[in-house]
N, C-alpha and C positions, 0 to 999 in steps of 0.2 A: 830732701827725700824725694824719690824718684818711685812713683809705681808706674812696672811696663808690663805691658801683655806680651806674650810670645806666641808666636804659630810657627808652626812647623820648625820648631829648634831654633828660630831668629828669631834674636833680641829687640825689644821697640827701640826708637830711636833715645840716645840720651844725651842728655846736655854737655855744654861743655867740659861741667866741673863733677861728671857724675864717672863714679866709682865703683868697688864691687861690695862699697859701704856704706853707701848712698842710692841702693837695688833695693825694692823690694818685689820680688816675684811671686805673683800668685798663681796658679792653678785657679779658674774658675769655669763657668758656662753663663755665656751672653743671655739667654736666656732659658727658663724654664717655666714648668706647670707650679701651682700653689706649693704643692708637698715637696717639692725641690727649690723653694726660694732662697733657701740657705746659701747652696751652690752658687748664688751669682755676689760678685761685689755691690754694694748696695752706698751711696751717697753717704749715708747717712754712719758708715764705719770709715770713712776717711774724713767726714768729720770730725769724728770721736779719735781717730788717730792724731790729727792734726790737738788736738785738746790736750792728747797724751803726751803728748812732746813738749807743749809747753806749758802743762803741769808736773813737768819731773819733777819737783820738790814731792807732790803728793804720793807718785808711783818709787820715786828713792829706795830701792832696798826692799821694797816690801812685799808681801803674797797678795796676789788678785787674784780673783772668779771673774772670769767672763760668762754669761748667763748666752745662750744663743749664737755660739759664734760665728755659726759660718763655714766660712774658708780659713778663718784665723789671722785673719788681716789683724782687726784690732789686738789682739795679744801676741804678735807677733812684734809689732811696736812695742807693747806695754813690756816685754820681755827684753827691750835695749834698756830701760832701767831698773824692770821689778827684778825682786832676788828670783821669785817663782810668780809662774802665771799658771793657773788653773783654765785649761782653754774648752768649755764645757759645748756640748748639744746633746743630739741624740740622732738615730738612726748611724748603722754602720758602713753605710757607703758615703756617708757626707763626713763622719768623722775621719774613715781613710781618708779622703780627699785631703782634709785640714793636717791630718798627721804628715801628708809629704809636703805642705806647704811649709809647715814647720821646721821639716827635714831642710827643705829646698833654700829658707831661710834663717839655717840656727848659725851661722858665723854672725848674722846682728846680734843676738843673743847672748853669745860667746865672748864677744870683743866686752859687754858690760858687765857678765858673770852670769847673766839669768838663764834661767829654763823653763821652757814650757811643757807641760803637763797636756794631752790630749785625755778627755776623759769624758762617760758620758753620764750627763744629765738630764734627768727626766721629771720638766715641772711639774708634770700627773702623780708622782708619786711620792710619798712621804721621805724615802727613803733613799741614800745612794747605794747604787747597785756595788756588792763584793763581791759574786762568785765570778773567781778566775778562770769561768770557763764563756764568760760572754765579754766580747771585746769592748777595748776600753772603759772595764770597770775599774774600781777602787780598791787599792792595798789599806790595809788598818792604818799603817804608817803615815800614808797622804791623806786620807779622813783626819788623822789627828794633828797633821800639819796644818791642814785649811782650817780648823776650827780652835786651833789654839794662834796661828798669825795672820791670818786673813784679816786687811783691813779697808781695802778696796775692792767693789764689787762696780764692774759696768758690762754693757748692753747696747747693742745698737741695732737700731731696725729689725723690733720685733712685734712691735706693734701695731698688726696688718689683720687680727684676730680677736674678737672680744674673750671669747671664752681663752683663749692663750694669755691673753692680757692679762685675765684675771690670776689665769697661775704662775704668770710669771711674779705678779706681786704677792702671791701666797707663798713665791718660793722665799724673794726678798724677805719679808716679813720672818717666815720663819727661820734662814739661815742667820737673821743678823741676832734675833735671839737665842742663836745656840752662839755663835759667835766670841770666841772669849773677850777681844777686845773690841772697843765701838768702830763702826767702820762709815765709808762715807763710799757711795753708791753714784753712779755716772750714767747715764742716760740717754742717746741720742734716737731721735723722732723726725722723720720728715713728715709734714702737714700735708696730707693729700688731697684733693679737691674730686671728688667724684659726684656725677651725674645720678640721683635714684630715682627707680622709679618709682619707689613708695613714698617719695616726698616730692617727687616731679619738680627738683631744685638741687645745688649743686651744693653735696654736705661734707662733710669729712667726718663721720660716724667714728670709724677708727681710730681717730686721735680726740674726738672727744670724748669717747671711750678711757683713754689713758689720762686725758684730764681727772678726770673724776676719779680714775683710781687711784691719782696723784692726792687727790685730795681725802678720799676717803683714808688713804693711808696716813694723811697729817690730820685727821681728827682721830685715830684710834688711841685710844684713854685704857690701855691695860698693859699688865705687864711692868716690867722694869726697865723699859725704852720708850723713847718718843720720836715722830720720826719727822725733821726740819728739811723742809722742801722750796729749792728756791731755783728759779730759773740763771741758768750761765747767759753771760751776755757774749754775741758773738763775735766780739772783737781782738780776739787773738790770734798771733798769725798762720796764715794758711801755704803751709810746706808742701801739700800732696795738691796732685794735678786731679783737679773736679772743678765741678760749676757747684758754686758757695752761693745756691740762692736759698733768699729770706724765709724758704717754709721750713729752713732745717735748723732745729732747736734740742738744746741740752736742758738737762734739770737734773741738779744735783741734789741727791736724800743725802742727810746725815743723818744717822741711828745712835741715838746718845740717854746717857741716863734719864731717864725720868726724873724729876724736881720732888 
């Protein structure tokens, strides 16, 4: 698998044995401000691509939520094996963006049967938006597809935000308990090293942040789930062109009966 950037309608260079089925083209922006982070590819979703390729036994046929996508990189992969991928965010310029990556990429989709679902969700709020008069909302039909075959849920690089943090595992939390069947949750995180001045030393706040909400979430004792939380080890092969350094780390929940 080949990711190329384009400029100006040229295509990046591709390898020898690369194809129109062996592309993956994104749409993105090199850089932006915080509330546009979405927009850029991010390390940390071609790692979680590269996981997805070779976990296809897990994504086989099945329905996925992606929480935070993006550009739609990662359910754009997930969509060469899932039957459906649910490719979620929020705000309507970043989701346009994702819906013509989508477009720009549905023959990978196609050749394995799947489809992806552009739609928008909103960790703040309890609810998925229906009214068909704000874009990329929810039909009855797809609310009750996601919560009756949804059995994989993943995320990549979203964890740059405590208070987002927290709602993205509130959203975890609460969709796997509407969830009809148990589902198992994928995770990718790069560890970042930043300079504070409130600690006048070099911390990574942000990702100890999701440590702990990692753990908070496997001592929660309610309900009729439990949630088993265990780090991926990073030795599976790596298909997509990035730099695979040591601070980028998976952890996979599973959401399963309570005992």
């Amino acid at each position: 698998m080949i990711l190329t950037q384009e400029e100006a309608g040229v295509p990046g260079p591709e390898g020898p044995e690369s194809g129109p089925h062996s592309i993956i083209q994104i749409e993105h922006t090199m850089a932006t401000t915080l509330e546009d982070v979405g927009k850029q590819v991010w390390r940390g979703a071609l790692f979680l691509a590269d996981y997805i390729l070779f976990r296809r036994d897990l994504f086989q046929g099945c329905t996925a939520l992606e929480l935070g996508a993006g550009t739609g990189l990662a359910s754009i992969v997930a969509a060469t094996v899932a039957r459906t991928v649910y490719c979620t965010d929020v705000g309507a310029d970043l989701l346009t963006m994702c819906q013509r990556n989508v477009v720009l990429n549905s023959h990978l989709a196609a050749a394995g049967g799947g489809v992806v679902k552009v739609k928008e969700l909103d960790w703040l709020k309890a609810d998925l938006c229906t009214d068909p008069a704000v874009p990329f909302s929810w039909s009855e039909e797809d609310i009750a597809d996601l919560y009756s075959h949804t059995t994989v849920l993943f995320a990549a690089e979203v964890f740059y935000d405590d208070d987002l943090t927290d709602a993205l595992f509130h959203t975890l939390s609460r969709l796997a308990r509407r969830l009809k069947n148990a589902c198992t949750a994928i995770l990718s995180v790069e560890k970042r090293l930043n300079f504070t001045l409130r600690h006048l030393d070099i911390t990574c706040e942000a990702y100890d942040h999701f440590r702990s909400s990692l753990q908070a979430l496997e001592r929660l004792a309610e309900g009729r789930l439990r949630f088993v939380v265990e780090r991926v080890e990073a030795s599976f092969p790596q298909l997509l062109i990035y730099e695979r350094i040591r601070q980028l780390e998976l952890w996979k929940i599973v959401a399963e009966p309570a005992p």
